[in-house]
C-alpha positions as CSV (number, residue, x, y, z in Angstrom):
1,X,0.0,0.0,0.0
2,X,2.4,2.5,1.1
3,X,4.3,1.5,-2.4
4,X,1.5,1.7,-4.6
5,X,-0.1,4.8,-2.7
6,X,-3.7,3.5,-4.5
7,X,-6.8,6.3,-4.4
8,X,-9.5,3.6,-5.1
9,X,-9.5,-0.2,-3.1
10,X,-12.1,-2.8,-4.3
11,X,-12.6,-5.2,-2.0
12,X,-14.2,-8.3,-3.3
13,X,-15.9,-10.6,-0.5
14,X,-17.3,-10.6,2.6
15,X,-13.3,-11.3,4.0
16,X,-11.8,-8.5,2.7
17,X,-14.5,-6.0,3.1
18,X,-14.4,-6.6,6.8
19,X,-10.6,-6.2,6.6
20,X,-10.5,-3.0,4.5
21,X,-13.8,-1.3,6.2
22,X,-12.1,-2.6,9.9
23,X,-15.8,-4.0,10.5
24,X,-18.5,-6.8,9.7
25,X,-21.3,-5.3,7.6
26,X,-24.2,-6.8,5.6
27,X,-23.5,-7.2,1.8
28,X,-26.3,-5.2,1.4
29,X,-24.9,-2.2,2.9
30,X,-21.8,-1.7,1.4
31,X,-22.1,-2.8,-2.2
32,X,-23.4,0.0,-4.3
33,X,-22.0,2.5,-2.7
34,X,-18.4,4.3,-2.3
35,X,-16.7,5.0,1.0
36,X,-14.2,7.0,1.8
37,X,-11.8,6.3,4.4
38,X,-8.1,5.7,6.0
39,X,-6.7,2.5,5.0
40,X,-2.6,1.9,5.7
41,X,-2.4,5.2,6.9
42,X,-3.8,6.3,3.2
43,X,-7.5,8.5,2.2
44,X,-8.8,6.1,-0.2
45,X,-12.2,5.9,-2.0
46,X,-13.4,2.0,-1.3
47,X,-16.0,0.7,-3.5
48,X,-17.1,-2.9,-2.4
49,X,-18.1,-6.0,-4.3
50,X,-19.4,-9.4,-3.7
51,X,-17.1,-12.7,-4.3
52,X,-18.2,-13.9,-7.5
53,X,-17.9,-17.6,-6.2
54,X,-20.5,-20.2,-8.0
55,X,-21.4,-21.4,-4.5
56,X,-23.1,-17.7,-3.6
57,X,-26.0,-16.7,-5.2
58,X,-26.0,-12.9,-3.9
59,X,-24.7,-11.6,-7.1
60,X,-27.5,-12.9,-9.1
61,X,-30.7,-12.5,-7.2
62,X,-32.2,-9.1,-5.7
63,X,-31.5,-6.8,-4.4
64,X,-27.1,-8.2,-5.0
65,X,-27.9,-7.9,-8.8
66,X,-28.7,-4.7,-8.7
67,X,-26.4,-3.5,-6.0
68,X,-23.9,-5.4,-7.8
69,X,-24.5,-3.4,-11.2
70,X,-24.2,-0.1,-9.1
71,X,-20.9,-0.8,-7.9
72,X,-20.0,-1.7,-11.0
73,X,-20.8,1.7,-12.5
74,X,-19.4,3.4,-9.6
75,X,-15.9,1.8,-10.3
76,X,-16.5,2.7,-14.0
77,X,-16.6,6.3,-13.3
78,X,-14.5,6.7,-10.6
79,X,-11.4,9.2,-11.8
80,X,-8.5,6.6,-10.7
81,X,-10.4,4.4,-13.5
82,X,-10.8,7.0,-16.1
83,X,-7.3,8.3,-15.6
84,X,-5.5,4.7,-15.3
85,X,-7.9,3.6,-18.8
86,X,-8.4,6.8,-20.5
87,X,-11.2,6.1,-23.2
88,X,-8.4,6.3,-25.8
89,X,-7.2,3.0,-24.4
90,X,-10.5,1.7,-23.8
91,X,-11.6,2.1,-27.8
92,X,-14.3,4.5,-26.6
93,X,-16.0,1.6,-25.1
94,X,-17.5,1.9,-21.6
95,X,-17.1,-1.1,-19.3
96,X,-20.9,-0.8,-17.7
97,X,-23.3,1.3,-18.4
């Protein structure tokens, strides 16, 4: 971390969510939405997702599907994203709409 210096952290799972956020929260309260917060000693933006494991099916029912798809478009506008894969790089394609 200290290396990397990172703006944006994407947890993914309920493990490290609860590592990152220093806390146990419900899914359904973190994914979707963006956090900001001290992590390492760093101000990061943290923008949670679920584990996309085959066992879980959180990511494919309600409300995780759609809480899921937010995230997702958080993460697609969020500047660290736009500035590490500007849309030149991206062939003017948007990763979720």
């Amino acid at each position: 971390m200290a290396i990397l210096q990172p703006r944006l952290v994407i947890p993914i799972g309920t493990l490290a969510i609860e590592q990152v956020l220093g806390e146990s929260v419900p899914l359904v309260e973190v994914i979707g939405s963006q956090r900001q917060l001290r992590y390492c000693g760093l101000k990061v933006d943290v923008i949670c997702l679920p584990h996309p494991s085959g066992a879980s099916p959180w990511h494919k029912l309600e409300p995780g599907k759609s809480l899921l798809h937010r995230a997702l478009g958080l993460i697609a506008v969020h500047p660290e994203v736009r500035r590490t894969f500007p849309a030149s790089r991206r062939g003017n394609r948007s990763a979720v709409v």
